[in-house]
C-alpha positions as CSV (number, residue, x, y, z in Angstrom):
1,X,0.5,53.0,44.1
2,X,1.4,50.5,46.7
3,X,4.6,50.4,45.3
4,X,4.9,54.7,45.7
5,X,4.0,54.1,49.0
6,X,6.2,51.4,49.9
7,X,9.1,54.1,48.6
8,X,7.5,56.9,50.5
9,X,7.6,54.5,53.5
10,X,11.1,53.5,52.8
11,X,12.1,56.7,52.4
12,X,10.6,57.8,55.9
13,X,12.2,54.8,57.5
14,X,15.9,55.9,55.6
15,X,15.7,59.7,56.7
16,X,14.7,58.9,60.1
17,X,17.5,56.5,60.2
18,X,20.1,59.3,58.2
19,X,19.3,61.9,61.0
20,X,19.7,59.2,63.9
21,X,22.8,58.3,62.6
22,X,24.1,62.0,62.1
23,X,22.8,62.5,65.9
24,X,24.7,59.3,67.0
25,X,27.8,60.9,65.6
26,X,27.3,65.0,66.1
27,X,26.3,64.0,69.8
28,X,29.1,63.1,71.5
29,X,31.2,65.4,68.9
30,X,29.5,68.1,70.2
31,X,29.5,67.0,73.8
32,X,33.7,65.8,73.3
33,X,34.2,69.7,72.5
34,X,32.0,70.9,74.6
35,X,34.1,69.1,77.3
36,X,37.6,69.8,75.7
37,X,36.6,73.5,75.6
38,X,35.7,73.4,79.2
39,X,38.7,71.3,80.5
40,X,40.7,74.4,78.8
41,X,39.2,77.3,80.0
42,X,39.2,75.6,83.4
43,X,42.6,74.7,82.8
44,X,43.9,78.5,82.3
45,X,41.7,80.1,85.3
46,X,43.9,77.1,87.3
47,X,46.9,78.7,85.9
48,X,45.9,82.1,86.1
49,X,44.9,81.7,89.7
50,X,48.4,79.9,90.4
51,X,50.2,83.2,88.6
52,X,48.2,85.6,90.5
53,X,48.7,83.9,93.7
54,X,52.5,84.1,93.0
55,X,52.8,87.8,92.5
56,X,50.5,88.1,95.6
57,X,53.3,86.3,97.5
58,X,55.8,88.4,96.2
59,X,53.7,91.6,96.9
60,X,53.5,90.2,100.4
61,X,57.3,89.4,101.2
62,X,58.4,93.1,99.5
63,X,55.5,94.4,102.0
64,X,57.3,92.6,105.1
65,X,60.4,93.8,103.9
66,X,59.3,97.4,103.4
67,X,57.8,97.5,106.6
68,X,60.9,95.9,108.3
69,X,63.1,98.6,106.7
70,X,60.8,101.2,108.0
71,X,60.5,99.9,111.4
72,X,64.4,99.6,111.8
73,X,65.2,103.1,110.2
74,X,63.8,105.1,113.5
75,X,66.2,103.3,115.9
76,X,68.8,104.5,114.1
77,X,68.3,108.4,114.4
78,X,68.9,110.8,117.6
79,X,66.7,113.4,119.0
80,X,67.2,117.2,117.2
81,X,69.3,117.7,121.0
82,X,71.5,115.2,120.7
83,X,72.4,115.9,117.4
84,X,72.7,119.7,117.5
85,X,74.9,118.3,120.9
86,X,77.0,116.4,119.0
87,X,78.0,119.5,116.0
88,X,78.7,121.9,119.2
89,X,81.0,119.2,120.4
90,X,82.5,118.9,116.8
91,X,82.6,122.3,116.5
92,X,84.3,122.9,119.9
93,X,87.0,120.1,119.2
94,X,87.7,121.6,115.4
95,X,88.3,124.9,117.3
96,X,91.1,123.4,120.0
97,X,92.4,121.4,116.7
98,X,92.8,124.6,114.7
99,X,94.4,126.3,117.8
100,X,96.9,123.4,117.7
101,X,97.7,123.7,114.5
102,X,98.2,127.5,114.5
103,X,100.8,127.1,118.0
104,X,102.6,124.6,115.4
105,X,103.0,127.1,112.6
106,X,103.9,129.8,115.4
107,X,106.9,127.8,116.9
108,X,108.0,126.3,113.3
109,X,108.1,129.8,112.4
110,X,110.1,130.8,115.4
111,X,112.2,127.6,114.9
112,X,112.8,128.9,111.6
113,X,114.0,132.4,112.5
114,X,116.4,131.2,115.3
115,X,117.9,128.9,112.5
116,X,118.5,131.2,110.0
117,X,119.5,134.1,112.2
118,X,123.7,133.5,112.7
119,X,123.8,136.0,116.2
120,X,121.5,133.7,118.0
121,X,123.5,131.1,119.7
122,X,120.9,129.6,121.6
């Protein structure tokens, strides 16, 4: 009997040791990838933040440059007046141009008579 309880005793002792060992080891395992799993997540929020803050700069300089296109664009148009103005002034000088043009063909053609015509001496 003392000799069952001296195993039963023994035994005790050898599981409680058995399951502080295992804790010993599965601690700081579990801890280790606790941490390593942390370190990574952290890690891609890091990266994700530095990715996001990238395209938010981008955003921003196209924004700048939209605006600046936009801002410059109205300085170079005319009021309706001015414009309608400068098509009656076009119109007006295609006009005289046309005119020109037509006196031309008139005396070529004259020119042309007076060349082919033997009686005029002139």
């Amino acid at each position: 009997m003392t000799k069952s309880l001296l195993s039963l005793d023994l035994l005790k002792l050898f599981s409680k040791t058995i399951m502080e060992l295992i804790l010993a080891i599965v601690g700081p395992v579990a801890g280790a990838m606790f941490g390593l799993g942390t370190f990574v997540v952290r890690r891609q929020i890091n990266e994700t933040d530095v990715k996001l803050q990238s395209i938010a700069d981008s955003v921003e300089v196209i924004s700048h440059q939209v605006t600046s296109i936009l801002v410059s664009m109205p300085t170079n148009y005319v009021s309706k007046e001015d414009h309608f103005r400068h098509i009656a002034e076009e119109e007006r000088w295609q006009k005289e141009l046309l005119q020109q043009v037509h006196q031309l063909r008139e005396e070529l053609s004259v020119v042309r008579i007076s060349s082919h015509n033997p009686h005029n001496y002139g």
